[in-house]
C-alpha atoms as one frame of an Amber mdcrd trajectory, in Angstrom:
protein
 -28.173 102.062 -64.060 -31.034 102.836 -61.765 -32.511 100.882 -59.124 -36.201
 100.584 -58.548 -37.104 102.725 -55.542 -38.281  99.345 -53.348 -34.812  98.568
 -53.166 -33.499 101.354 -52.336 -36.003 102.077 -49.607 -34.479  98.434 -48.254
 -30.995  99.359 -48.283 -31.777 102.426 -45.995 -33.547 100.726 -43.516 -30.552
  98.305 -43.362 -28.372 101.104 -42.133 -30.351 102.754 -39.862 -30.673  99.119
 -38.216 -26.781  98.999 -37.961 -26.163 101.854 -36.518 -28.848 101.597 -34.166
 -26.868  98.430 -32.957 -23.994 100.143 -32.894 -25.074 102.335 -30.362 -26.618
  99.867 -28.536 -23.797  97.334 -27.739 -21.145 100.962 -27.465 -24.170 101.669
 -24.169 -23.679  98.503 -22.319 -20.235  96.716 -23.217 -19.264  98.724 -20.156
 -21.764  97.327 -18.065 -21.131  94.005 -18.856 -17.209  93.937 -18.673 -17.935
  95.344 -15.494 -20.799  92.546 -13.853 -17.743  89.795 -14.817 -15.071  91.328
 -13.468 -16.643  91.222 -10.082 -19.003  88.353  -8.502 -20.185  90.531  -5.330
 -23.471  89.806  -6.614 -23.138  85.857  -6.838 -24.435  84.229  -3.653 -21.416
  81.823  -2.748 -21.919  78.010  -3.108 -22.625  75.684   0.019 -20.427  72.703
  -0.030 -19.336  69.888   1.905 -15.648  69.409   2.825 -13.268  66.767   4.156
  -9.718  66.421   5.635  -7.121  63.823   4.231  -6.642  60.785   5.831  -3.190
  60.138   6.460  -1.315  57.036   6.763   0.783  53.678   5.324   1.442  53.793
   2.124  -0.466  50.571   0.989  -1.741  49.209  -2.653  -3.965  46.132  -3.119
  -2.571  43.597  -5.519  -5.199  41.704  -6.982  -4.369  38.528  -9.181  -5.879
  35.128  -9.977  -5.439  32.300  -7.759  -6.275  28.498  -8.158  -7.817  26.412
  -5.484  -5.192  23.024  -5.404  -5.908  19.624  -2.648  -4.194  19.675   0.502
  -3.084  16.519  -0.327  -3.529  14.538  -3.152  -2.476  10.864  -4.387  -2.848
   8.853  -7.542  -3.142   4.972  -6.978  -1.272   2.590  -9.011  -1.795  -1.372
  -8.368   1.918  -2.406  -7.127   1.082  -5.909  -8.548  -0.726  -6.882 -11.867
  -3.835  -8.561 -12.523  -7.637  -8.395 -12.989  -9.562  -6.183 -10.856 -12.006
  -7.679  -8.923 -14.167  -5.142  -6.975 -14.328  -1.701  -7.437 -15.350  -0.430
  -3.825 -15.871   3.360  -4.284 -16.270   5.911  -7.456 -15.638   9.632  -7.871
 -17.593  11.902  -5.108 -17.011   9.095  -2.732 -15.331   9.746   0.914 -13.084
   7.731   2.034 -11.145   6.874   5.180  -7.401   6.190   5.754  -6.979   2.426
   5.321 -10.208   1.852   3.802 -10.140  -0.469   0.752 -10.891   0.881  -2.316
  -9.989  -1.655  -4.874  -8.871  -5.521  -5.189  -6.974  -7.854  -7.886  -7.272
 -10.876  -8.379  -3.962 -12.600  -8.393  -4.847 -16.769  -8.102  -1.177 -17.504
  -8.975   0.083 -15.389  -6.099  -2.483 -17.129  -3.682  -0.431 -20.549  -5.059
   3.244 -18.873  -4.585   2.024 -17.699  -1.126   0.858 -21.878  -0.141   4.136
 -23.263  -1.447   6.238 -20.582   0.377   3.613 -21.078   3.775   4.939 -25.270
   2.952   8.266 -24.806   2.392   8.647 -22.506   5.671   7.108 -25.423   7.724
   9.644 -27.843   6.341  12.415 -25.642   7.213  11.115 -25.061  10.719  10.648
 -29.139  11.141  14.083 -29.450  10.091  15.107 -26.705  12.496  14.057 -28.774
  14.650  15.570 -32.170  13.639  18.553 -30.191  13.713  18.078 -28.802  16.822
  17.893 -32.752  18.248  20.885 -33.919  16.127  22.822 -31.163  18.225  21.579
 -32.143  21.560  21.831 -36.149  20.808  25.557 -35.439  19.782  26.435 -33.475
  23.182  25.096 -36.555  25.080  27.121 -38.676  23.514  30.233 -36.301  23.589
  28.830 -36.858  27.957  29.415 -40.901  27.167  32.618 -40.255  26.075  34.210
 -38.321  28.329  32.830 -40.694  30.794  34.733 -43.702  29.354  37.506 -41.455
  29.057  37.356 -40.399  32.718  37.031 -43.876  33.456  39.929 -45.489  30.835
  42.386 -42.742  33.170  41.464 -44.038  36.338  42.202 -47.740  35.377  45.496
 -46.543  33.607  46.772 -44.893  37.113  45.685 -48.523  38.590  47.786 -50.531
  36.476  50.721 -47.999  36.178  50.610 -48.866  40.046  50.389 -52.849  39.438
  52.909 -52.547  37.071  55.140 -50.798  39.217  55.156 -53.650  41.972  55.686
 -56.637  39.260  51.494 -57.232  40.223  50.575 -57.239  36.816  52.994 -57.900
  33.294  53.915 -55.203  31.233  51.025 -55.789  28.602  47.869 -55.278  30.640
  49.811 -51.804  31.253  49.976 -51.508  27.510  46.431 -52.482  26.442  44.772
 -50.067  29.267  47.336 -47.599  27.853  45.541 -48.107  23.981  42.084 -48.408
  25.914  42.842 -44.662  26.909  43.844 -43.433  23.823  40.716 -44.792  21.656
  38.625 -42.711  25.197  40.242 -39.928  23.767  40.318 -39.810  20.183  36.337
 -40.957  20.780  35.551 -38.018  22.567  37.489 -35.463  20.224  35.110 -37.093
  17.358  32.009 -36.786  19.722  33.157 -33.163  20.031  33.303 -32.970  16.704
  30.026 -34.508  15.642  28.780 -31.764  18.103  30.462 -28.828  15.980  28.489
 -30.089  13.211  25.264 -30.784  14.409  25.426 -26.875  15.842  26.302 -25.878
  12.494  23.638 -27.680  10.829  20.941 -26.585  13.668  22.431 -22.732  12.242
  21.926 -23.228   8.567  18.125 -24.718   9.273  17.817 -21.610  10.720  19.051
 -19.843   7.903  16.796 -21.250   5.555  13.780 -20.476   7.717  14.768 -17.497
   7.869  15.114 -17.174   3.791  11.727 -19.128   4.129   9.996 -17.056   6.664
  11.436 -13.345   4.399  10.214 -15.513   0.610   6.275 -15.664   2.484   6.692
 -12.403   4.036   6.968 -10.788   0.764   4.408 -12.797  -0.840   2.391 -11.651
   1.693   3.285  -8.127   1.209   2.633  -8.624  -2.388  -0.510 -10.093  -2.072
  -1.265  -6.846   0.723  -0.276  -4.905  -2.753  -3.599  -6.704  -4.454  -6.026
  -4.687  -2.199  -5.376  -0.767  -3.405  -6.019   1.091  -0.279  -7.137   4.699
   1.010  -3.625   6.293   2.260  -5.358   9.785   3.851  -9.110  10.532   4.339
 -10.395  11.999   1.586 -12.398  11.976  -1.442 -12.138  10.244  -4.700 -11.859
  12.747  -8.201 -11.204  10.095 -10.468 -11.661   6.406 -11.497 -10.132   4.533
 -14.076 -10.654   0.743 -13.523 -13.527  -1.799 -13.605 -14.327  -5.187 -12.566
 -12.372  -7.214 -14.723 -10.340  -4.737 -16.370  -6.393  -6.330 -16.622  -4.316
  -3.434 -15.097  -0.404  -3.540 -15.051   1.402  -2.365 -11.349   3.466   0.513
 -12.104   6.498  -1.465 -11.503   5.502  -3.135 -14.612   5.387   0.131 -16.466
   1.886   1.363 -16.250   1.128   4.965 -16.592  -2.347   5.571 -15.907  -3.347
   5.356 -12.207  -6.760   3.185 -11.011  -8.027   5.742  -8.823  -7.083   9.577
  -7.578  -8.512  10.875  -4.088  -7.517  14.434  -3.022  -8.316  16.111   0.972
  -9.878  18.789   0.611 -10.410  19.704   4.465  -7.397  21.834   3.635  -7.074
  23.471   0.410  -4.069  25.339  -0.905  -4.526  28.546  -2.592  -1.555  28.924
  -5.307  -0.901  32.024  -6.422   2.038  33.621  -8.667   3.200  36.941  -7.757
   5.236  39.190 -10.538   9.150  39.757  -9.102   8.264  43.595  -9.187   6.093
  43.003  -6.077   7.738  40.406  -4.437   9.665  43.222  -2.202   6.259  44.317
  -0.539   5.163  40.583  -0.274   5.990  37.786   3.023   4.437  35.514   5.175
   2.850  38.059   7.431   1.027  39.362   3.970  -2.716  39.939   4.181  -4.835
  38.309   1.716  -8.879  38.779   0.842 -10.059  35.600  -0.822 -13.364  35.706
  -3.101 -13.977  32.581  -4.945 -15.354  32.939  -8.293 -18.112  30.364  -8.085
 -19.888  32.414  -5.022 -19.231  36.110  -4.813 -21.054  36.021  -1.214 -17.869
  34.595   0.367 -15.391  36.464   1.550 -12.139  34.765   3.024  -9.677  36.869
   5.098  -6.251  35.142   5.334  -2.529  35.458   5.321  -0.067  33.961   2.838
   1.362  30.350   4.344   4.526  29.912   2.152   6.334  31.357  -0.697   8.199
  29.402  -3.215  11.578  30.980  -2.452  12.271  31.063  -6.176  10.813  32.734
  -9.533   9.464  30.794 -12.156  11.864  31.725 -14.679   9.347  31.411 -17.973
   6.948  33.674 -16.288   9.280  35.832 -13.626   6.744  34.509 -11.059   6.985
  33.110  -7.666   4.102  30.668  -6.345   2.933  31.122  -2.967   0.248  29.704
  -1.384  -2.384  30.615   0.874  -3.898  27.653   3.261  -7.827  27.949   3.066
 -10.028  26.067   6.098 -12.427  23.937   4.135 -14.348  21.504   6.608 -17.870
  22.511   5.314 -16.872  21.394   1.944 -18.043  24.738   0.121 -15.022  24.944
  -1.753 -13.818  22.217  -4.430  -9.715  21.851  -5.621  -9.747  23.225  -8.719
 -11.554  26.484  -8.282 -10.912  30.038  -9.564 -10.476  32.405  -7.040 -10.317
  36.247  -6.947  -7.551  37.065  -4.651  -6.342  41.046  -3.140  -3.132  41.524
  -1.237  -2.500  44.559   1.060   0.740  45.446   0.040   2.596  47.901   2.233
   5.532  49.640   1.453   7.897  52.322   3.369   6.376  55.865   3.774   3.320
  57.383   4.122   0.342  58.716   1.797  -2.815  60.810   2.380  -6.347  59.443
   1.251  -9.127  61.394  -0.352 -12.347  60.172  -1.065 -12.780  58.810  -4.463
 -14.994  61.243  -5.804 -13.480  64.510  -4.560 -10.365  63.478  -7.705 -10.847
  65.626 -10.602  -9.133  63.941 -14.000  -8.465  66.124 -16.760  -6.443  63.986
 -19.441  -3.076  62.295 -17.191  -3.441  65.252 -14.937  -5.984  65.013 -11.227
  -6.529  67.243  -9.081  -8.616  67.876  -5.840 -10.550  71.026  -5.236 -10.011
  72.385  -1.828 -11.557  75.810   0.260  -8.705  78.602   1.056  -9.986  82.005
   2.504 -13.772  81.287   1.360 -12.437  80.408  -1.978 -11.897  77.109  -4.306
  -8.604  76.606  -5.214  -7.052  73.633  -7.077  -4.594  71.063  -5.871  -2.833
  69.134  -8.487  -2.202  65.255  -7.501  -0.958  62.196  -7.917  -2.853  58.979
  -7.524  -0.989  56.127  -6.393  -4.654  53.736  -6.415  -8.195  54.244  -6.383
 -10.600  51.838  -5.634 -14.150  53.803  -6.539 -14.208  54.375  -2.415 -10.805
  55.707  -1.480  -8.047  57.419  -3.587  -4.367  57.066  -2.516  -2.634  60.496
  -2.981   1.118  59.903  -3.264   2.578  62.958  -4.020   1.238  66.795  -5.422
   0.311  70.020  -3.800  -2.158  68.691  -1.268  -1.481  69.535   2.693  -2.198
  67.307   5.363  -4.795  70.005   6.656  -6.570  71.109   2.941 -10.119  70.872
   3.066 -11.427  68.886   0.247 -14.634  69.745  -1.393 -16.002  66.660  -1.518
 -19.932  67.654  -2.633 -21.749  71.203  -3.865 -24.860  71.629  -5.006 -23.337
  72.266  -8.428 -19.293  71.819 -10.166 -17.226  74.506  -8.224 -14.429  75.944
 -10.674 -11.197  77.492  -9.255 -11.738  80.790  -7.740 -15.324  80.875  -7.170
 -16.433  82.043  -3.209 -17.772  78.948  -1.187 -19.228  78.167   2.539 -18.942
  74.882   4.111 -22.676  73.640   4.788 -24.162  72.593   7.852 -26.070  69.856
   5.887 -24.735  67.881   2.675 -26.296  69.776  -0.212 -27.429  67.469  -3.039
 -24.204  66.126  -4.221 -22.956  66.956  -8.002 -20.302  66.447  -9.951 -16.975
  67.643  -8.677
């Protein structure tokens, strides 16, 4: 079979093609192996270099915290009845003692007359008592004057009698006349005994009177609901008229809540695997979520002493100074603790990390070369990364910027002026 002669003239100039390419890359393959062996002819890059920072090993914790009252108090009637004025509602600010809310309890205003009557009776008869006591002395007095007197005349006629003056029977009848003296004073004495005792059970009873209006009046006290810190009231749950029950009575729900906020107390629950790094000397950075422009430095107050056993938590809690009111109980809050643990660590900027995978690494100038430090990176905030173990010296200097990515082994110069930065 024969080809047309078109063809064959194609095929021809094919080959001369390859061979001429042949010869071509056989000429400089040479050359070329020889230009990237060796970069004498590559200027070296400028970059900018930095020592690590050595010091505490440290890691911010950061976890959720919740804004909670200094103080706070929900306020049950202690006695039942219809409310009668409502004094304050929620966003109000009260004052210790101030009243906030008052029942009206007419058959406690009735109890608290009767007892205010019956405690005047018992002081009157107190008193009657008191005279009973004092009229039966004086006449005990009377009687021991007869008496004294019945003796003397007895002695008289004992003498009589014993010259034949008088007859035996005026001796006998001033002898009976001294024994009625006598038994009339022992039942003078006796009246006495009980007139004291009555004068100490009228007593008695006023005192029973006197501790029945005292508690009426305590109870009644109990029908005014009143402010027991200064603070502010978060909740309201009664009206004028509305029938509430004291909690002695079983009620559930209370009238009115008030919280102080002047004080607030940020809880926070830290997991048991950092409790070791955490105490009362920690250092805390407080952002509320409602207004990223404050920032709250602060140290934690108390710890619980004990883990929530659900969660493996302890609460502890922060105190947070609140007397311009720009914080409210109940708020989120963004919270950092500078936990500091035993050893030390060397910092590197942020930036200067290289990640590849699991695996960073810092680049770092030796003998007008890069050469690369594998790491490990204990925490990085986007500012500062915390090396905590790996092949970087205290002294390495860290390429931090270049005008372009250095790779390992490439000749470098540290800049008098920061080139523009790129990546590293």
């Amino acid at each position: 079979m024969f080809e047309p002669s078109e063809l064959r003239h194609r095929r021809s100039q094919r080959r001369i093609a390859g061979s001429l390419c042949l010869i071509t890359a056989c000429l400089f393959l040479p050359a070329i192996a020889e230009a990237s062996g060796d970069d004498a002819g590559q200027p070296p890059i400028g970059v900018t270099t930095t020592t690590p920072r050595s010091g505490k090993r440290s890691q911010p914790l950061r976890i959720p915290g919740t804004m909670l009252p200094g103080e706070s108090a929900e306020l049950f009637a202690k006695t039942s009845g219809y409310v009668s004025e409502v004094n304050v509602d929620i966003g109000d600010r009260v004052r210790a003692g101030d009243a906030l809310l008052i029942i009206d309890v007419p058959e406690m205003v009735n109890e608290m007359a009767y007892a205010s009557a019956v405690l005047e009776s018992k002081r009157a008869a107190v008193l009657r008592a008191q005279a009973n006591a004092s009229a039966a002395a004086a006449e005990v007095e009377r009687h021991r004057a007869v008496l004294k007197l019945e003796q003397v005349t007895f002695h008289r006629m004992e003498t009589l009698r014993a010259g034949n003056a008088i007859p035996e029977q005026e001796l006998d009848e001033s002898r009976l006349k001294l024994d009625i003296a006598s038994a009339n004073l022992r039942i003078a004495e006796t009246h006495v005994a009980a007139k004291e005792a009555d004068v100490v059970v009228a007593q008695a009873q006023i005192a029973i009177a006197d501790a029945t209006a005292a508690k009426l009046k305590t109870l009644m006290s109990f029908a005014t609901v009143r402010a027991p810190f200064d603070g502010i009231i978060t909740m309201r749950m009664a009206d004028p008229g509305t029938f509430v029950r004291s909690a002695v009575d079983g009620a559930t729900k209370p009238s009115l809540t008030i919280v102080r906020d002047e004080t607030l107390r940020l809880a926070i629950d830290v997991a048991e695997a950092d409790l070791q790094f955490v105490s009362t000397q920690t250092k805390a950075t407080i952002q509320p979520a409602a207004n990223a422009d404050i920032t709250l430095n602060a140290t934690i107050t108390r710890m619980a002493g004990a883990l929530n056993p659900a969660t493996r938590t302890m609460r502890c809690e922060i105190e947070v100074r609140n007397s311009d009111g720009a914080l409210a109980p109940g708020m989120f809050a963004r919270v950092t603790l500078a936990l500091e643990s035993d050893g030390t660590a060397l910092y590197v900027p942020s930036r200067a990390v290289r990640a590849a995978g699991s695996m960073k690494s810092v680049v770092v100038v030796q003998d007008g070369r890069a050469q690369l430090r594998n790491v490990q990176i204990g925490y990085d905030d986007g500012i500062t990364a915390q090396v905590i173990d790996g092949e970087l010296l205290a002294d390495d200097e860290i390429i931090v910027s270049a005008a372009r990515r250095v790779e390992p082994g490439e000749r470098v110069f540290k800049a008098a002026a920061a080139p523009t930065e790129g990546k590293q």
